[in-house]
C-alpha positions as CSV (number, residue, x, y, z in Angstrom):
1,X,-9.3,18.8,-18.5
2,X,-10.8,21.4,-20.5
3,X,-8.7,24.1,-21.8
4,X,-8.9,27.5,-19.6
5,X,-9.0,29.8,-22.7
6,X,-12.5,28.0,-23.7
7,X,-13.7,27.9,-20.3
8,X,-13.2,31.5,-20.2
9,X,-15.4,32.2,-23.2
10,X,-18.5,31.2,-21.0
11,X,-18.6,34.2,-19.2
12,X,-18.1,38.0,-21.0
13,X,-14.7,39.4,-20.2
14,X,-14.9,42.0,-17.5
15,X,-17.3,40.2,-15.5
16,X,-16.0,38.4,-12.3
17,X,-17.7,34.7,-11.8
18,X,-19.4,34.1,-8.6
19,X,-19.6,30.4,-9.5
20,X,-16.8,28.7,-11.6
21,X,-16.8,24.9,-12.2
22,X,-13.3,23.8,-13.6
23,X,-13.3,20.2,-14.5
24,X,-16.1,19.0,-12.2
25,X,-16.9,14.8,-12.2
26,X,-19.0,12.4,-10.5
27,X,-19.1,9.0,-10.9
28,X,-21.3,6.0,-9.0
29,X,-20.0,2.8,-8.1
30,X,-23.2,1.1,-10.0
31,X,-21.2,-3.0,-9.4
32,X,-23.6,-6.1,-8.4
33,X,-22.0,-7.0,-4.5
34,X,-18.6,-8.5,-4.4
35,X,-20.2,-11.7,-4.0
36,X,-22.6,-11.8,-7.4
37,X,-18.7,-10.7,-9.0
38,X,-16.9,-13.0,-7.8
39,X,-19.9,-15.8,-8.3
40,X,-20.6,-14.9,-12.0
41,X,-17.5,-13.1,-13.1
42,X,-18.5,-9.9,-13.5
43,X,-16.4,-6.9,-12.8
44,X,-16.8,-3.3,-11.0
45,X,-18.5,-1.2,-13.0
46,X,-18.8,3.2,-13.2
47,X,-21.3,5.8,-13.9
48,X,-19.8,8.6,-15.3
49,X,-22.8,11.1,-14.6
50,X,-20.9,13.9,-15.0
51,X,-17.4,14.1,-16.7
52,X,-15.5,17.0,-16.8
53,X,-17.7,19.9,-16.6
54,X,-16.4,23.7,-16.8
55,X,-17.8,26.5,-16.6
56,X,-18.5,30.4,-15.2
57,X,-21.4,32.0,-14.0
58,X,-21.2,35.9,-14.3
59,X,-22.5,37.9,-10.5
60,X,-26.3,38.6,-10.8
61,X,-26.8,36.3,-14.0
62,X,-28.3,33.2,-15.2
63,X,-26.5,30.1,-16.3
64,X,-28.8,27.6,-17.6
65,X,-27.8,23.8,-18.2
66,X,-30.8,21.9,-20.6
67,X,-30.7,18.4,-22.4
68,X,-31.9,15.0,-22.3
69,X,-33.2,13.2,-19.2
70,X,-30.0,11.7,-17.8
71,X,-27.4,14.0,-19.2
72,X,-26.4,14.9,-15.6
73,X,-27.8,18.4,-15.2
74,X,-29.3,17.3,-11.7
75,X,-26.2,15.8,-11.0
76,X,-23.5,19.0,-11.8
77,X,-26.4,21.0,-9.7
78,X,-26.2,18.5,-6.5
79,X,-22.1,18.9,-6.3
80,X,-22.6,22.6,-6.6
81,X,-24.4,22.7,-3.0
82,X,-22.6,19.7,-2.2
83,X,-25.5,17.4,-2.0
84,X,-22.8,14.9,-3.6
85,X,-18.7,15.1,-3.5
86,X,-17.4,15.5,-6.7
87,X,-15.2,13.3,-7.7
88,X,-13.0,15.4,-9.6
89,X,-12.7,18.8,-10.4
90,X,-12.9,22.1,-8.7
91,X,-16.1,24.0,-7.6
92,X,-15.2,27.6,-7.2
93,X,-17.6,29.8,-5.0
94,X,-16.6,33.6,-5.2
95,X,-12.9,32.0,-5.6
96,X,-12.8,29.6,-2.9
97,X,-13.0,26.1,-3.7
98,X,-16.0,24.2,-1.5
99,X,-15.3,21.0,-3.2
100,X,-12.1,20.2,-1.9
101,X,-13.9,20.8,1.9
102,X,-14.3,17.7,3.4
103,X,-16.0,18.4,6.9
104,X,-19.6,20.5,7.4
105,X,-17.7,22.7,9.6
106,X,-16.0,24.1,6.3
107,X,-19.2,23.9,4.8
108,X,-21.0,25.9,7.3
109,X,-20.2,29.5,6.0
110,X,-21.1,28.8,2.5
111,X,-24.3,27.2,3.4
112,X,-26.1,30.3,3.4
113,X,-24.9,32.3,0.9
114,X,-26.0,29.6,-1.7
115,X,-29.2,26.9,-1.2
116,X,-31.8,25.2,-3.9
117,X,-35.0,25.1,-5.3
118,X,-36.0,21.4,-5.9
119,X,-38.2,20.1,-8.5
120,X,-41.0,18.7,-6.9
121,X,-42.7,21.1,-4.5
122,X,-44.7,18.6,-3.3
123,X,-42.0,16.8,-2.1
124,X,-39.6,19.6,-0.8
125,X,-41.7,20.8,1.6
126,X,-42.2,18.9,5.3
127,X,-46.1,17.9,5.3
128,X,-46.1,18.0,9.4
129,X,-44.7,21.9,9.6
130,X,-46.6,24.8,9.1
131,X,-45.4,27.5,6.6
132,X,-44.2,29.8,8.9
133,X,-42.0,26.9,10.6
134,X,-40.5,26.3,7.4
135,X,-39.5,29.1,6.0
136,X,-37.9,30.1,9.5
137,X,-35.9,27.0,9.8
138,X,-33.3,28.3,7.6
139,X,-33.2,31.8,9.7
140,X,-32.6,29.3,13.3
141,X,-30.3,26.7,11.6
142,X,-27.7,29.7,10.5
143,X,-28.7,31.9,13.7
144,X,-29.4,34.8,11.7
145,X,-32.5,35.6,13.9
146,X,-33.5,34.4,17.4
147,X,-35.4,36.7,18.5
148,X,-39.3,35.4,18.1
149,X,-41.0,38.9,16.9
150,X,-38.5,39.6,14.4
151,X,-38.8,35.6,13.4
152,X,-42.5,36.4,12.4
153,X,-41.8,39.9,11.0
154,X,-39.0,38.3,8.8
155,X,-41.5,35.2,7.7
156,X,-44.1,37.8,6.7
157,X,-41.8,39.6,5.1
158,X,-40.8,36.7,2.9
159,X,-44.0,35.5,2.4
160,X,-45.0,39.2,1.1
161,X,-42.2,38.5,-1.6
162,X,-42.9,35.8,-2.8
163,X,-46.6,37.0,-3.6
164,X,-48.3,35.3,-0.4
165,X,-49.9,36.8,2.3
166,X,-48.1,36.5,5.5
167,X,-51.5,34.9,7.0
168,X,-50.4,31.7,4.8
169,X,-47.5,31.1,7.5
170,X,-50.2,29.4,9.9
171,X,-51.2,26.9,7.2
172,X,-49.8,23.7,6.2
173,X,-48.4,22.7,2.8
174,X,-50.9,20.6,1.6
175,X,-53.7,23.6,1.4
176,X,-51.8,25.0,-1.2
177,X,-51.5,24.7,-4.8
178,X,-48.3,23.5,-6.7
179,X,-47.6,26.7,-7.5
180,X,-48.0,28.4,-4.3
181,X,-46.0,25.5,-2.9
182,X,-43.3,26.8,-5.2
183,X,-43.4,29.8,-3.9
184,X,-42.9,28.9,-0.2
185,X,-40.1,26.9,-1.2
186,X,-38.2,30.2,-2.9
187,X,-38.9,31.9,0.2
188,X,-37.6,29.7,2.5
189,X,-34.5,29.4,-0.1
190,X,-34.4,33.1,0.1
191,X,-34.6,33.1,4.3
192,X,-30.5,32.7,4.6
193,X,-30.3,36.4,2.4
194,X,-28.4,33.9,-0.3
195,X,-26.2,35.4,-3.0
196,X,-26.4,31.8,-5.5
197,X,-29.5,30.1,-5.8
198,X,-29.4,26.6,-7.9
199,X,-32.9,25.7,-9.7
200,X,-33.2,21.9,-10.8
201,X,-36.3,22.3,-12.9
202,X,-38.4,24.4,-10.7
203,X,-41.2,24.3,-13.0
204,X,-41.6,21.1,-14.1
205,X,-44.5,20.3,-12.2
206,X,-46.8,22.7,-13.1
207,X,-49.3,23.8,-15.3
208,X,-47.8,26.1,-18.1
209,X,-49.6,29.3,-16.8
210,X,-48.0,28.9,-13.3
211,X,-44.7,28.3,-15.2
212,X,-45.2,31.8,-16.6
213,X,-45.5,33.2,-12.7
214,X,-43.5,31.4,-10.6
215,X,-40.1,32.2,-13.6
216,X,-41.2,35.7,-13.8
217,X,-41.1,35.8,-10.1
218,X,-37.7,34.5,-9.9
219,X,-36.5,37.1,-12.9
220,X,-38.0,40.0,-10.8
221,X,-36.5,38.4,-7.8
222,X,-33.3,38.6,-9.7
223,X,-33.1,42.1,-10.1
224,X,-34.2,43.0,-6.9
225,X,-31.9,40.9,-4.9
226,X,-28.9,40.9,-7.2
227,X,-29.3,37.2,-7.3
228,X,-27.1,35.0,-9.5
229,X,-28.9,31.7,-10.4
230,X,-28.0,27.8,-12.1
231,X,-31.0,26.8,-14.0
232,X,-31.5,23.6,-15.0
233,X,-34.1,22.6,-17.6
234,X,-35.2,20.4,-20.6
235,X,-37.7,22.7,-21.3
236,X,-36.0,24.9,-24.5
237,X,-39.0,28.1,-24.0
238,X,-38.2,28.2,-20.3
239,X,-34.3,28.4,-20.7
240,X,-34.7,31.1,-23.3
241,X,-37.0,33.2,-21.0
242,X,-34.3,32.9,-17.8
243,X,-31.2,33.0,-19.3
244,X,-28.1,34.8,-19.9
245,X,-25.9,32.2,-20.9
246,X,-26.8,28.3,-22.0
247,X,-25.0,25.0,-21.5
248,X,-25.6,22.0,-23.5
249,X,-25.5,18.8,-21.9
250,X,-24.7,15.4,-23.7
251,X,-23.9,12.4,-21.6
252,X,-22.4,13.9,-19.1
253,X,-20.1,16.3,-20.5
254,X,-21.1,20.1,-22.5
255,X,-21.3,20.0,-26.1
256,X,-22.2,23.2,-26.6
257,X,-22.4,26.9,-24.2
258,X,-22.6,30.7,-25.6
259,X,-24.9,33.3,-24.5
260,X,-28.2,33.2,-24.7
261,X,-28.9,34.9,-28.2
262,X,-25.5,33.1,-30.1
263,X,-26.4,29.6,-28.9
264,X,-30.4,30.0,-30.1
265,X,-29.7,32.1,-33.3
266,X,-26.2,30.8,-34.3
267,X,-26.3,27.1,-33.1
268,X,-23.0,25.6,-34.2
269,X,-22.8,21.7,-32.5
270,X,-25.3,18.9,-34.0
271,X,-27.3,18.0,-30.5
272,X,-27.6,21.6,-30.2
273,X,-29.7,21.7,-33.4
274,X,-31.5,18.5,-33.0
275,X,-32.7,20.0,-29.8
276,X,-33.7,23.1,-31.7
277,X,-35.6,21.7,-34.5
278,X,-37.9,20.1,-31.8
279,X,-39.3,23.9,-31.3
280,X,-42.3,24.4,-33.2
281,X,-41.4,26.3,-36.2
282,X,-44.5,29.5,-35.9
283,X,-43.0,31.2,-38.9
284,X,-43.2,28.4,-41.3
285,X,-39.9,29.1,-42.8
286,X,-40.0,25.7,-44.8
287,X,-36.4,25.2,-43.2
288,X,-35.4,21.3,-43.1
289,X,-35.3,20.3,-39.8
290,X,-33.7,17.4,-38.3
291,X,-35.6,16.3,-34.8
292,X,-33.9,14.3,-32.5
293,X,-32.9,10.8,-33.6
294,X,-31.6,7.8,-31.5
295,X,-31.4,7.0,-27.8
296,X,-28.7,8.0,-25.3
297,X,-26.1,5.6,-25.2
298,X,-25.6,3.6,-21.9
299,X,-23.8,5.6,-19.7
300,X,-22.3,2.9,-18.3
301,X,-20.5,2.0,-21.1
302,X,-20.4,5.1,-23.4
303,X,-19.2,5.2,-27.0
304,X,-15.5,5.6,-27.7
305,X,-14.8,9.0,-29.3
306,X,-17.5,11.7,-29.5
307,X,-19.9,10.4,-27.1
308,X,-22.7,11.4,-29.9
309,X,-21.1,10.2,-33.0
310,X,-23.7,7.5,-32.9
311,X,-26.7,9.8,-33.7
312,X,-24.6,12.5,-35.3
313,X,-25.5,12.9,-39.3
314,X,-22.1,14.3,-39.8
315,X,-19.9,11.9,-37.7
316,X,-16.4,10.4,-39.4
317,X,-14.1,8.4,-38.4
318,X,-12.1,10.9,-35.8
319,X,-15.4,11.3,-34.5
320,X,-15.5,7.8,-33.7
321,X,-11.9,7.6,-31.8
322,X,-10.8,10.7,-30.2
323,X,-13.0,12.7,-27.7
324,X,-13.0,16.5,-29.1
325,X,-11.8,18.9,-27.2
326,X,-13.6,22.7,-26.4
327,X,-13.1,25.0,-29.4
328,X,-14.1,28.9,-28.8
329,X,-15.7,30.2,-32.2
330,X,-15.7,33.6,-34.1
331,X,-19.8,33.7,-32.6
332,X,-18.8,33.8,-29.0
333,X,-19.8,30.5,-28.4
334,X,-17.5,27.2,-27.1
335,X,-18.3,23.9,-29.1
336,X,-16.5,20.4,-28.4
337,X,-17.2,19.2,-32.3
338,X,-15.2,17.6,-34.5
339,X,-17.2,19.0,-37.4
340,X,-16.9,22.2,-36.1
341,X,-13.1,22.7,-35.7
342,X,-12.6,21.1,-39.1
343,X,-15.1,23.6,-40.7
344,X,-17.1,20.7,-42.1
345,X,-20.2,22.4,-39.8
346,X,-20.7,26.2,-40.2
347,X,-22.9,28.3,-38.0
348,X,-27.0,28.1,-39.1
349,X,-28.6,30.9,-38.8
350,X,-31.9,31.1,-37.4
351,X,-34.4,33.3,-35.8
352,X,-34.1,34.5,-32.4
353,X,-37.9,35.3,-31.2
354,X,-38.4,33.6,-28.0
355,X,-39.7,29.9,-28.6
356,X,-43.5,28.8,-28.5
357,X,-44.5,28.9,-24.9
358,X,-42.2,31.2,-23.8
């Protein structure tokens, strides 16, 4: 379990969490049947998507998780709504914990005051249902409004928010755009009056100019509501546009999470810099950069020790045998490194102007 003290340094003293994750984990039975095992001698075998997660997410800020494809951002974001039971750990909403409910009638309360924006709005959104019907589904499912004018006044209204116009309600999803698709599905996310919205890649599917609308929607949306959001991304420009604080996943587990200027301009862990030297370097600084090498390891069967030792440049033998442990630094920041606690890795300074795209 991570140690409380470095959990702690992910959220600015002073400022109460909304969201805290303390030791979160979910793993997948991923076996062949009984049957193949006991034919061909095989043996049960785990997923360890996510493996001891912790963190806190600060009322009315932005907590953004990036990495690799299959580091298990999706995954810490489905046991936060409790899409999936963790299999460990705690998930603290405004200090109660909703992971240790185990009925939907526990559930229920906490189902409106926290809901998610899926990637794919193409997907997320019922073909057969008009927008109107869609958006209100969330305002009949909690009972917050039965009454059929106020239904379509509140629809409008939400449409109007979102930047549609409330004639849009009578239409059906697939007259509209990826982006405007988007945007119906943060308005029907916003129906339940949520305080906690989780974003898995909301912008992944569209074109970079509509990336630039639909996040500056959800910042303005932000401030208006007093809406505290987890963000997850691979996309580096679109983390540093959202975020107040940054997580770095690596198989399953952080590596690496600061606020949003320490972990961009004082990087401390190894992935963390690897991930940064894959932003186009605009000022030509002539700085030696070190792209990421390698492949993930199987998570399946995941490398004893640091789980990156195998790509890491500055890996040694305690690297290869004993997991590292969080470590808070003089930036701010909380590193799990080796390297780092043994002062073989000192902080590299770079510049802090938001990365190309932006």
């Amino acid at each position: 379990m991570a140690d409380p003290a470095a959990i702690a340094g992910a959220a600015p003293a002073g400022q109460p969490a909304l969201v805290e994750l303390v030791d979160l984990a979910r793993h997948f039975d991923v076996s062949k049947p009984l049957l193949n095992r006991l034919l061909e001698g095989g043996h049960r075998q785990t997923l360890r998507a996510v493996d001891g997660v912790s963190f806190r997410i600060p009322r009315g800020q932005t907590f953004s998780l990036v990495g690799e494809s299959g580091c298990g951002k999706s995954t810490v974001a489905r046991c936060v709504v409790r899409l999936y039971t963790p299999s460990r750990g705690r998930v603290l909403f405004a200090g109660v914990d909703i992971a240790s409910f185990t009925s939907r009638a526990a559930m229920k309360p906490f189902r409106r005051r926290l809901q998610m924006i899926f990637q794919d709005p193409y997907a997320s959104l019922n073909p057969r249902w008009r927008v109107d019907s869609i958006i209100a589904e969330p305002l009949r499912a909690h009972r917050i409004e039965r009454d059929p004018a106020r239904l379509r006044e509140r629809v409008a209204e939400l449409l109007r928010q979102v930047k549609l116009d409330p004639k849009d309600g009578a239409k059906y999803p697939h007259e509209f755009s990826g982006g405007q698709r988007q945007r119906i599905s943060i308005a029907r996310a916003l129906a339940s009056n949520p305080e906690f919205l989780v974003c898995d890649e909301p912008t992944s599917a569209l074109d970079v100019s509509v990336q630039a609308q639909i996040l500056n929607l959800m910042k303005d949306l932000q401030r208006e509501l007093g809406l505290t959001y987890l963000f997850i991304s691979h996309n580096l420009a679109v983390v540093y546009h959202v975020s107040d604080w940054v997580g770095v996943m690596y198989l399953g587990r952080l590596v690496e999470w600061a606020d949003k200027r320490t972990l961009f301009g004082l990087p401390r862990h190894p992935y963390t810099r690897m991930l940064l030297d894959t932003i186009p370097d605009l000022e030509m600084s002539g700085r030696q950069r070190a792209p990421v090498a390698g492949e993930v390891p199987n998570p399946i069967d995941p490398p004893a020790g640091c789980a990156f030792h195998p790509r890491c440049p500055h890996a040694k033998d305690r690297c290869r045998a004993e997991p590292p442990l969080p470590l808070a630094t003089p930036e701010g920041a909380t590193v799990a490194c080796h390297a780092v606690e043994e002062g073989r890795l000192p902080a590299e300074e770079r510049t802090i102007d938001a990365p190309a795209g932006g």
